[in-house]
mmCIF file of the N, C-alpha and C atoms, coordinates in Angstrom:
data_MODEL
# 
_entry.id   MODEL 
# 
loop_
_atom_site.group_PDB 
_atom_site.id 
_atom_site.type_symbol 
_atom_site.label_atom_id 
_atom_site.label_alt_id 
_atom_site.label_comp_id 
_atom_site.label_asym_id 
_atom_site.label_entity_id 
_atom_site.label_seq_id 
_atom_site.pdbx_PDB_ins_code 
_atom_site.Cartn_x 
_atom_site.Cartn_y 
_atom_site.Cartn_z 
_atom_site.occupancy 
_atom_site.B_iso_or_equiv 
_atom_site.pdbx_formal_charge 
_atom_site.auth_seq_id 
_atom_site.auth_comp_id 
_atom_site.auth_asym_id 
_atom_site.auth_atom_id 
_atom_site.pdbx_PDB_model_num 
ATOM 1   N N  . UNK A 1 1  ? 96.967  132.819 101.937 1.00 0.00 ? 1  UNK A N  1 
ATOM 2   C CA . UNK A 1 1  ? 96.935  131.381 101.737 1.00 0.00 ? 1  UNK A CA 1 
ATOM 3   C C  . UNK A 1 1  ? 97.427  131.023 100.335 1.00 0.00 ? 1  UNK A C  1 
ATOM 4   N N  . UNK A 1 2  ? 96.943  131.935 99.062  1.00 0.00 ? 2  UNK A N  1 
ATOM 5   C CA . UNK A 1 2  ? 97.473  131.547 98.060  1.00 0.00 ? 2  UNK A CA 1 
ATOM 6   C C  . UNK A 1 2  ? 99.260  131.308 98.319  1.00 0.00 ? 2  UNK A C  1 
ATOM 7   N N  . UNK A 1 3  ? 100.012 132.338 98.595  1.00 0.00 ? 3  UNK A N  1 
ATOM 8   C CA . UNK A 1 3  ? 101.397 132.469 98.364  1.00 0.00 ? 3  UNK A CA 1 
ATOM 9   C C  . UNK A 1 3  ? 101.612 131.036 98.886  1.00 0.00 ? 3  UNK A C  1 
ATOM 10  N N  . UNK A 1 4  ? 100.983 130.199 99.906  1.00 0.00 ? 4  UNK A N  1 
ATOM 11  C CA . UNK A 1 4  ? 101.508 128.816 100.433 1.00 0.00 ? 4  UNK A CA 1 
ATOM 12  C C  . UNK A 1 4  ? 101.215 127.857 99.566  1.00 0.00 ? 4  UNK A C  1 
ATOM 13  N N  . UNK A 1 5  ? 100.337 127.743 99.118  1.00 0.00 ? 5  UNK A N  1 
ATOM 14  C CA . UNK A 1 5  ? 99.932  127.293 98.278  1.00 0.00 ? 5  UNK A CA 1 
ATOM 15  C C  . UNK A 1 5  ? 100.666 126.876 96.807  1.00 0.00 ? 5  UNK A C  1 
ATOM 16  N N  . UNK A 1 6  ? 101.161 128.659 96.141  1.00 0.00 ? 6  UNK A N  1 
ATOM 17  C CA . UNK A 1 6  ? 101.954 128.360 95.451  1.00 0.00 ? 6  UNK A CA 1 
ATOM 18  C C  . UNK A 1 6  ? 103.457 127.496 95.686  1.00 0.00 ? 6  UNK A C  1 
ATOM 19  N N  . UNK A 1 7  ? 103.864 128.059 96.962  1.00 0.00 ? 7  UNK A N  1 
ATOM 20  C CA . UNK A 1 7  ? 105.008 127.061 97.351  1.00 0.00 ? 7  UNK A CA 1 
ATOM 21  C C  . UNK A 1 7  ? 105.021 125.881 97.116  1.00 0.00 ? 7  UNK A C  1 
ATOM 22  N N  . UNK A 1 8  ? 104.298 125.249 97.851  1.00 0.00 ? 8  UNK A N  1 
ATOM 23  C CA . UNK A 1 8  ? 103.908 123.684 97.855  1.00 0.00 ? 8  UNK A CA 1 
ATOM 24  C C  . UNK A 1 8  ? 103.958 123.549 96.617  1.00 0.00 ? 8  UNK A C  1 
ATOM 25  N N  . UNK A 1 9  ? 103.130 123.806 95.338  1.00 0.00 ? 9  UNK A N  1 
ATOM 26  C CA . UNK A 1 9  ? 103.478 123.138 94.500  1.00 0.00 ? 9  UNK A CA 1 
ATOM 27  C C  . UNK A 1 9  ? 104.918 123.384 93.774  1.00 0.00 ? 9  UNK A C  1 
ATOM 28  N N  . UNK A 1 10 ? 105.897 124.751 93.735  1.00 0.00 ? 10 UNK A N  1 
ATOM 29  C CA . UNK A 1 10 ? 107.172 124.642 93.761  1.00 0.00 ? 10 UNK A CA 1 
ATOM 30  C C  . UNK A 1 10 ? 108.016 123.240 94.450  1.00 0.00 ? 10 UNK A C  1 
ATOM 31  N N  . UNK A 1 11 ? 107.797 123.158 95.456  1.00 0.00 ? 11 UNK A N  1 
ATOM 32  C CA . UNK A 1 11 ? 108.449 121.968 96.290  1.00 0.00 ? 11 UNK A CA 1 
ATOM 33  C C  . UNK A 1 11 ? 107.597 120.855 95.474  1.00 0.00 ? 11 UNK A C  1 
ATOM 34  N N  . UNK A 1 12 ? 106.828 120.765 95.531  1.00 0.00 ? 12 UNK A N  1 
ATOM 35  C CA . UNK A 1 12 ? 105.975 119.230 94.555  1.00 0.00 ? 12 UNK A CA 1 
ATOM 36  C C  . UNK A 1 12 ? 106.783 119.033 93.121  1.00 0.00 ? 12 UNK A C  1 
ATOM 37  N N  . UNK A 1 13 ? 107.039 119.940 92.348  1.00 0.00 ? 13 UNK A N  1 
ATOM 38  C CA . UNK A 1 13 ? 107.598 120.029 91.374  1.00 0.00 ? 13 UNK A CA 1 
ATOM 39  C C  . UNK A 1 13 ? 109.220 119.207 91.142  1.00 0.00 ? 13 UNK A C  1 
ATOM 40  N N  . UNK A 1 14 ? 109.956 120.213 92.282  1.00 0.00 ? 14 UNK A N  1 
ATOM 41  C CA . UNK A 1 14 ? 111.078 119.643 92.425  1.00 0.00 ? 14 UNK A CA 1 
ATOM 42  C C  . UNK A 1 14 ? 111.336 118.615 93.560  1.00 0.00 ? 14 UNK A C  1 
ATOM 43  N N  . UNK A 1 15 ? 110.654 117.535 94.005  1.00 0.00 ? 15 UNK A N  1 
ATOM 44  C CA . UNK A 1 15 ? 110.451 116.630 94.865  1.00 0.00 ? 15 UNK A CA 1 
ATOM 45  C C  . UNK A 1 15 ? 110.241 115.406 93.192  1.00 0.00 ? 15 UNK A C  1 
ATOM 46  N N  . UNK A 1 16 ? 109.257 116.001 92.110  1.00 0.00 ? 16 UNK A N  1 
ATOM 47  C CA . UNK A 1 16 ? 108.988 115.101 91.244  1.00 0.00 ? 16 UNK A CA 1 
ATOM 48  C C  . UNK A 1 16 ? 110.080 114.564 90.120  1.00 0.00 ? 16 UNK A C  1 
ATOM 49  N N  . UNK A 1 17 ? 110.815 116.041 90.453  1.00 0.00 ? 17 UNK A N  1 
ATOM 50  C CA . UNK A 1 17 ? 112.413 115.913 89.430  1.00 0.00 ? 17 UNK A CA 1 
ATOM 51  C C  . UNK A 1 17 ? 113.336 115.275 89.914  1.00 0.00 ? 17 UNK A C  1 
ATOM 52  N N  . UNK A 1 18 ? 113.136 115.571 91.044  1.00 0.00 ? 18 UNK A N  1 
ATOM 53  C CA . UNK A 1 18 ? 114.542 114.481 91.778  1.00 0.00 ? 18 UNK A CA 1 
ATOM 54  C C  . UNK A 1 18 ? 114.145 113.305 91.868  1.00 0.00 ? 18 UNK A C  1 
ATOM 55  N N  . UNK A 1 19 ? 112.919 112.846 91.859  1.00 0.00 ? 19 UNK A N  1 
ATOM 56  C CA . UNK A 1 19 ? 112.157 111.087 92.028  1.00 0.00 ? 19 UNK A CA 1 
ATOM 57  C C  . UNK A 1 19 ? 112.958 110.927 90.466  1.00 0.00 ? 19 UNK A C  1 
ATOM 58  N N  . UNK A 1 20 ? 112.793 111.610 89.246  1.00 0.00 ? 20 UNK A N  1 
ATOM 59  C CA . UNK A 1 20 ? 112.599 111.566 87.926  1.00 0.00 ? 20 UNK A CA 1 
ATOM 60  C C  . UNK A 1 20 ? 114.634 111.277 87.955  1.00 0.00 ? 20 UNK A C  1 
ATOM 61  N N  . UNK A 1 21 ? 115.064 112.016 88.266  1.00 0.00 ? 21 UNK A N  1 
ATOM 62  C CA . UNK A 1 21 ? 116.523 111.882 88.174  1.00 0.00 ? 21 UNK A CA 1 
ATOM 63  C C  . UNK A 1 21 ? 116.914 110.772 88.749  1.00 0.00 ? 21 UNK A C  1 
ATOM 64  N N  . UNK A 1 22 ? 116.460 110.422 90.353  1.00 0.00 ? 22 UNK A N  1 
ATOM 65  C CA . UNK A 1 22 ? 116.808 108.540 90.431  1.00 0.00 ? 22 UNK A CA 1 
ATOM 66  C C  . UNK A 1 22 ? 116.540 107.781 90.107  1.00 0.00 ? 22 UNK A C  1 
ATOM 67  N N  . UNK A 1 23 ? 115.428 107.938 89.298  1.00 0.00 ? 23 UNK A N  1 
ATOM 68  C CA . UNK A 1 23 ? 114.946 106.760 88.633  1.00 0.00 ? 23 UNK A CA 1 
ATOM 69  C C  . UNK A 1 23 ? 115.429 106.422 87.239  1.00 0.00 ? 23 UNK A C  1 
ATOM 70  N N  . UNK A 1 24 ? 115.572 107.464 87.046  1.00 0.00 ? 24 UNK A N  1 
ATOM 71  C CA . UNK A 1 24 ? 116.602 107.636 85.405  1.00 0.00 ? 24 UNK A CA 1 
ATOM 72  C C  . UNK A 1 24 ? 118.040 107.086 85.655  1.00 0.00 ? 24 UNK A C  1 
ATOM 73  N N  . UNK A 1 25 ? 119.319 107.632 87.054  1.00 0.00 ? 25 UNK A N  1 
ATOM 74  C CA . UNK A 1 25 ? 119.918 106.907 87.450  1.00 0.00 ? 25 UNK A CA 1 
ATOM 75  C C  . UNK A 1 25 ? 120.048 105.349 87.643  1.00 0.00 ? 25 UNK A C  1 
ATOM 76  N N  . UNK A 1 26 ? 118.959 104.786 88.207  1.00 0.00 ? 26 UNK A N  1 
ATOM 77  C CA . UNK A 1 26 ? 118.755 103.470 88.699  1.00 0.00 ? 26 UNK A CA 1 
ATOM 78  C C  . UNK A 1 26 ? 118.198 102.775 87.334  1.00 0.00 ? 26 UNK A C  1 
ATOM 79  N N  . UNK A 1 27 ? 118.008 102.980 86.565  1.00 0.00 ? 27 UNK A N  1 
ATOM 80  C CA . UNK A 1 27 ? 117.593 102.766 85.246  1.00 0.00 ? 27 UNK A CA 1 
ATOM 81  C C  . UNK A 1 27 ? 118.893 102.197 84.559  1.00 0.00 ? 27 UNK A C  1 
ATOM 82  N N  . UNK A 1 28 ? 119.733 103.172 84.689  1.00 0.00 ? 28 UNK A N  1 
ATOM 83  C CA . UNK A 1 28 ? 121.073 103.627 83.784  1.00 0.00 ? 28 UNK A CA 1 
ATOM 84  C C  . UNK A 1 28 ? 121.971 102.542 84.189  1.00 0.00 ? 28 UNK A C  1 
ATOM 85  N N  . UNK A 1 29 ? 122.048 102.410 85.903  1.00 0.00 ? 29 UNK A N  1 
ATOM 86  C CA . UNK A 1 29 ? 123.055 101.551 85.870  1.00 0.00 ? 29 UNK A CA 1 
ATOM 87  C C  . UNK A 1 29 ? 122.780 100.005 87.021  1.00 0.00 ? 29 UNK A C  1 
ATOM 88  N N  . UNK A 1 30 ? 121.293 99.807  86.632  1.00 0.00 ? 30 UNK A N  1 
ATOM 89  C CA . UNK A 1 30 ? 120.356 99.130  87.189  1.00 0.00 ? 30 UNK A CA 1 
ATOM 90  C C  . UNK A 1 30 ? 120.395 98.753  88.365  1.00 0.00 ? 30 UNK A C  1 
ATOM 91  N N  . UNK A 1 31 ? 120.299 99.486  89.060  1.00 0.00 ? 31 UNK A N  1 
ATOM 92  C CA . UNK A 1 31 ? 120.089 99.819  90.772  1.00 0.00 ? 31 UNK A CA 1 
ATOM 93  C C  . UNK A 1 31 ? 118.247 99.450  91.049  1.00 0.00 ? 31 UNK A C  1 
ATOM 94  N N  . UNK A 1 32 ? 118.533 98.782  92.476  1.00 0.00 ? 32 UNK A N  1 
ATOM 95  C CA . UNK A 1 32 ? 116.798 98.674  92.725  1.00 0.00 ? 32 UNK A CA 1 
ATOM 96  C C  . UNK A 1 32 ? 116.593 99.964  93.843  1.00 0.00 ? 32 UNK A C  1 
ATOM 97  N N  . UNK A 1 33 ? 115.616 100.307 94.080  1.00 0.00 ? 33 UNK A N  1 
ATOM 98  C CA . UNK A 1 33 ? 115.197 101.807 94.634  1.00 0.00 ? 33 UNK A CA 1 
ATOM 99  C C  . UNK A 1 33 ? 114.650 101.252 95.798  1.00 0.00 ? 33 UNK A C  1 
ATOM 100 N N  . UNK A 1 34 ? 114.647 101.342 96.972  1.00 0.00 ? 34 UNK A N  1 
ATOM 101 C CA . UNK A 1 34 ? 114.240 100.691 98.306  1.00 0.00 ? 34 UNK A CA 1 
ATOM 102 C C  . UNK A 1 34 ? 112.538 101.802 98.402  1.00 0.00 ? 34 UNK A C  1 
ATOM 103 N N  . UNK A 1 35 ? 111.178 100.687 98.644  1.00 0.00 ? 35 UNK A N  1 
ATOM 104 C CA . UNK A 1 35 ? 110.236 101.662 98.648  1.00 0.00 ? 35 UNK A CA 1 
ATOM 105 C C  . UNK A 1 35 ? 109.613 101.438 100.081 1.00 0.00 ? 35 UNK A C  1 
ATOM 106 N N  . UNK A 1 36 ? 109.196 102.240 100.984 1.00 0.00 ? 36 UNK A N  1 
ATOM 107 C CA . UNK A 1 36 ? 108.131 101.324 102.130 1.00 0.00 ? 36 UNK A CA 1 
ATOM 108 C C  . UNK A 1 36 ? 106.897 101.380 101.618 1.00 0.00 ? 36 UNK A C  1 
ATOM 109 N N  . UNK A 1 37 ? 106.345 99.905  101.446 1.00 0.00 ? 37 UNK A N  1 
ATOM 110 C CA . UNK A 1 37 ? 105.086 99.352  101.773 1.00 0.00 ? 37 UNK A CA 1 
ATOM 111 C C  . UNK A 1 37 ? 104.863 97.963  102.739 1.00 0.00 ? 37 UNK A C  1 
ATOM 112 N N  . UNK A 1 38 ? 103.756 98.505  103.153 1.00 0.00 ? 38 UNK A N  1 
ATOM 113 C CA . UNK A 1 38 ? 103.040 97.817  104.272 1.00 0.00 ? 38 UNK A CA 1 
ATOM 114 C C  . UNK A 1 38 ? 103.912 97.518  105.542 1.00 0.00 ? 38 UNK A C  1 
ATOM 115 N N  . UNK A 1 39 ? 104.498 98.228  105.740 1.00 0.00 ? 39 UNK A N  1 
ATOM 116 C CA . UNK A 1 39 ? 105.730 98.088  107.078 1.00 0.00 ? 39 UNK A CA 1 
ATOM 117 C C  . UNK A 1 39 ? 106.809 97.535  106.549 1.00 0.00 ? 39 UNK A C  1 
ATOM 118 N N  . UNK A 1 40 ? 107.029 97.616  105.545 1.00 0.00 ? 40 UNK A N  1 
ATOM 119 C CA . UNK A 1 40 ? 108.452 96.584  105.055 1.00 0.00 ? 40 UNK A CA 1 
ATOM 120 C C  . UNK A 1 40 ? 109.154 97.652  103.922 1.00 0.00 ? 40 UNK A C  1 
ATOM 121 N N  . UNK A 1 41 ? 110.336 97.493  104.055 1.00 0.00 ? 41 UNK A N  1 
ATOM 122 C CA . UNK A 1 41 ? 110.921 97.632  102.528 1.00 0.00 ? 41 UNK A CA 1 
ATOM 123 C C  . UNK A 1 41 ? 111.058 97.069  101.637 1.00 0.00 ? 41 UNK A C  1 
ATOM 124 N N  . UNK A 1 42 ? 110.178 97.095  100.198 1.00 0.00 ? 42 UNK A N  1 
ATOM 125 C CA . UNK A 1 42 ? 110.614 96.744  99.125  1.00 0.00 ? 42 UNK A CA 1 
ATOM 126 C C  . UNK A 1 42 ? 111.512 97.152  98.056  1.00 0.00 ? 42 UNK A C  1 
ATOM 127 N N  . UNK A 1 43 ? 112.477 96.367  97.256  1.00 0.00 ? 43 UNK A N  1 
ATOM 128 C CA . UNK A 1 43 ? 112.736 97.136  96.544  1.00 0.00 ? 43 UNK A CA 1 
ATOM 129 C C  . UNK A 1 43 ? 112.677 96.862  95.087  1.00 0.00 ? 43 UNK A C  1 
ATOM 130 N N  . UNK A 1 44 ? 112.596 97.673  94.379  1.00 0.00 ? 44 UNK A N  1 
ATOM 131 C CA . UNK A 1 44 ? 111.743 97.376  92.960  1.00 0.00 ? 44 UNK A CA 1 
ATOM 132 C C  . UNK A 1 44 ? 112.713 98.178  91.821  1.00 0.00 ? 44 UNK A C  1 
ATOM 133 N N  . UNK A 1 45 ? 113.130 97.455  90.706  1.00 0.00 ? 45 UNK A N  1 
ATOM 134 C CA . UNK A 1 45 ? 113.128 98.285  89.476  1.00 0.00 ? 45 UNK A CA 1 
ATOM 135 C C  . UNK A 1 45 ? 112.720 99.002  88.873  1.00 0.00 ? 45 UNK A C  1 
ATOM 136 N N  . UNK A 1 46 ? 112.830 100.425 88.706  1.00 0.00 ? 46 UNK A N  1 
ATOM 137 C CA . UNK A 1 46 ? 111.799 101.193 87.799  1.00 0.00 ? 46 UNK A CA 1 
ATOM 138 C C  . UNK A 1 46 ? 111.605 101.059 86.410  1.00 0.00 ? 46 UNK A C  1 
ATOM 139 N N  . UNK A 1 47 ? 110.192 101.135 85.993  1.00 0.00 ? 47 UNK A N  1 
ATOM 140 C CA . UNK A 1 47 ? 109.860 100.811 84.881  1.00 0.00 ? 47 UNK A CA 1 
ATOM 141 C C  . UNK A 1 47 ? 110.082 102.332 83.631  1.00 0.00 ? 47 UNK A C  1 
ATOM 142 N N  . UNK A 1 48 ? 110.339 102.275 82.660  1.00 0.00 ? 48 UNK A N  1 
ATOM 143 C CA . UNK A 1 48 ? 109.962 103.168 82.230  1.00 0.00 ? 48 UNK A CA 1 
ATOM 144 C C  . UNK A 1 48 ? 107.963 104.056 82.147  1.00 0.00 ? 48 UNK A C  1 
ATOM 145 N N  . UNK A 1 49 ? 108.135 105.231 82.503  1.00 0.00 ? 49 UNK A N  1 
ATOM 146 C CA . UNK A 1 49 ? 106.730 105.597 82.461  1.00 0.00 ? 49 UNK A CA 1 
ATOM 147 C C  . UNK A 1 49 ? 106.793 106.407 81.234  1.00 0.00 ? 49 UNK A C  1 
ATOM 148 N N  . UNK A 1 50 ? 105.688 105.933 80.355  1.00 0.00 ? 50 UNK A N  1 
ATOM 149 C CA . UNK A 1 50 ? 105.136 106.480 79.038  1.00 0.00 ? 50 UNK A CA 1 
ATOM 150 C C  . UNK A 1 50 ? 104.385 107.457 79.563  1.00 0.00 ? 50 UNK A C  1 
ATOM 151 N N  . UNK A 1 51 ? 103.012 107.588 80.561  1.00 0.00 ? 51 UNK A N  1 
ATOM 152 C CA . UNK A 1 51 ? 102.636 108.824 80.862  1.00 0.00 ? 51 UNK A CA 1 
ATOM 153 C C  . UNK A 1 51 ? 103.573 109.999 80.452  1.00 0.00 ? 51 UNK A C  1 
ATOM 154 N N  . UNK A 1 52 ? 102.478 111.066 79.895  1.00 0.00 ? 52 UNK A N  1 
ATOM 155 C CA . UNK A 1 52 ? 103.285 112.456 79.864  1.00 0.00 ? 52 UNK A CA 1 
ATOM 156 C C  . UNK A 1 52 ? 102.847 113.204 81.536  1.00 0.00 ? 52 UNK A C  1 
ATOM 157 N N  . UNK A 1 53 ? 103.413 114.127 82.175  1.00 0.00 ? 53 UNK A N  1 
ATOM 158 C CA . UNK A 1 53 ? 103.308 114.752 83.351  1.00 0.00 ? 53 UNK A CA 1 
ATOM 159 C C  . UNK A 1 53 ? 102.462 115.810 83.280  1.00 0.00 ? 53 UNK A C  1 
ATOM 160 N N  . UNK A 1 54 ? 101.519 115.969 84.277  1.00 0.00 ? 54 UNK A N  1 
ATOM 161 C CA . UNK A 1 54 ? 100.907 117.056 84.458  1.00 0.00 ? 54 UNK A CA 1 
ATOM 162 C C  . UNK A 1 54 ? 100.787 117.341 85.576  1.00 0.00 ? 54 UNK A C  1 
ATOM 163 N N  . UNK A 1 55 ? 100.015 118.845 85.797  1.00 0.00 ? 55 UNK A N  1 
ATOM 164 C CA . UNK A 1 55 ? 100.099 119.398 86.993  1.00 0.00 ? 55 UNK A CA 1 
ATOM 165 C C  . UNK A 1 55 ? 99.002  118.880 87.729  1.00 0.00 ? 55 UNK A C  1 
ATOM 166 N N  . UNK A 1 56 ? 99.472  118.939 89.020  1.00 0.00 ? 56 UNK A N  1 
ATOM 167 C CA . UNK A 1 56 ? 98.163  118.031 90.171  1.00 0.00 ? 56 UNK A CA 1 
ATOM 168 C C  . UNK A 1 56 ? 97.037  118.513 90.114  1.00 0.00 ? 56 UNK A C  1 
ATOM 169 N N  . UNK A 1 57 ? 96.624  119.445 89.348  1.00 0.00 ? 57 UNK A N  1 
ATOM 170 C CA . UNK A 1 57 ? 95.771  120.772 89.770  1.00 0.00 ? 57 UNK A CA 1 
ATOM 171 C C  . UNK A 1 57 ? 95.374  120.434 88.386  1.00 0.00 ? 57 UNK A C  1 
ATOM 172 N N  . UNK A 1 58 ? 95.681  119.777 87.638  1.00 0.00 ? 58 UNK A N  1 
ATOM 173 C CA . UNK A 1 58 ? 95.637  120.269 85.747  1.00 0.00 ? 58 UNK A CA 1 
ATOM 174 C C  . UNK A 1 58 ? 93.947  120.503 85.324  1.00 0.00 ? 58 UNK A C  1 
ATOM 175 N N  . UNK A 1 59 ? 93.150  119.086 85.874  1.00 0.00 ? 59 UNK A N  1 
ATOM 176 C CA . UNK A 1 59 ? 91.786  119.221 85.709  1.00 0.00 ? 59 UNK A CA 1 
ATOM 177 C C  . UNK A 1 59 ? 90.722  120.055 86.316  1.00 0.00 ? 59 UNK A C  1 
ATOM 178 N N  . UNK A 1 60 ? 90.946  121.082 87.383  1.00 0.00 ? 60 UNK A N  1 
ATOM 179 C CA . UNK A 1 60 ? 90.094  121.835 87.987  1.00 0.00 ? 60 UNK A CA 1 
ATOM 180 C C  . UNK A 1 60 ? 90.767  122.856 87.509  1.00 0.00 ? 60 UNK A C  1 
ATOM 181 N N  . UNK A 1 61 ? 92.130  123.410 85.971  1.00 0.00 ? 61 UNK A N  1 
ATOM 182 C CA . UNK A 1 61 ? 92.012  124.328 85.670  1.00 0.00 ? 61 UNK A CA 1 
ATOM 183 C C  . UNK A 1 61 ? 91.544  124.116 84.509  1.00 0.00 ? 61 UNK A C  1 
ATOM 184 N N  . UNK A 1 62 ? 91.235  123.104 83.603  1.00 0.00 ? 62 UNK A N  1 
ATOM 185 C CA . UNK A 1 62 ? 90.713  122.937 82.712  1.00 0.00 ? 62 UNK A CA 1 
ATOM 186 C C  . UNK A 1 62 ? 92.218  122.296 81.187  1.00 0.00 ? 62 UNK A C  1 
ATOM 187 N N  . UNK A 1 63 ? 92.645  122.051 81.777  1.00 0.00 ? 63 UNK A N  1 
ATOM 188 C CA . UNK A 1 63 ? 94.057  121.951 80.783  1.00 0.00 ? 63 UNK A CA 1 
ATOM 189 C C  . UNK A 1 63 ? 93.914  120.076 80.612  1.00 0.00 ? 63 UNK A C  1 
# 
């Protein structure tokens, strides 16, 4: 179970870089990003995020 485990968060990782690269794109040359909520598409400008990134896991390892 671990080895799946580790996967998933490989794929989480690079699922978060590529969100990070269109949004940096759509930023750049101000594109709106189509999102679904509530049965509809919205689409929204991304904001810059000041958060720094951590791992999903960060607080049950103690980091």
């Amino acid at each position: 179970m671990r080895k799946h485990n580790k996967y998933a968060v490989i794929g989480l990782k690079a699922l978060q870089r590529a969100a990070a690269k269109v949004a940096e794109d759509a930023r750049k040359n101000n594109y709106k990003i189509p999102i679904w909520i509530n049965g509809r598409i919205e689409y929204e400008m991304p904001a810059i995020n000041t958060e720094p990134a951590s791992a999903p896991d960060a607080k049950s390892r103690g980091v």
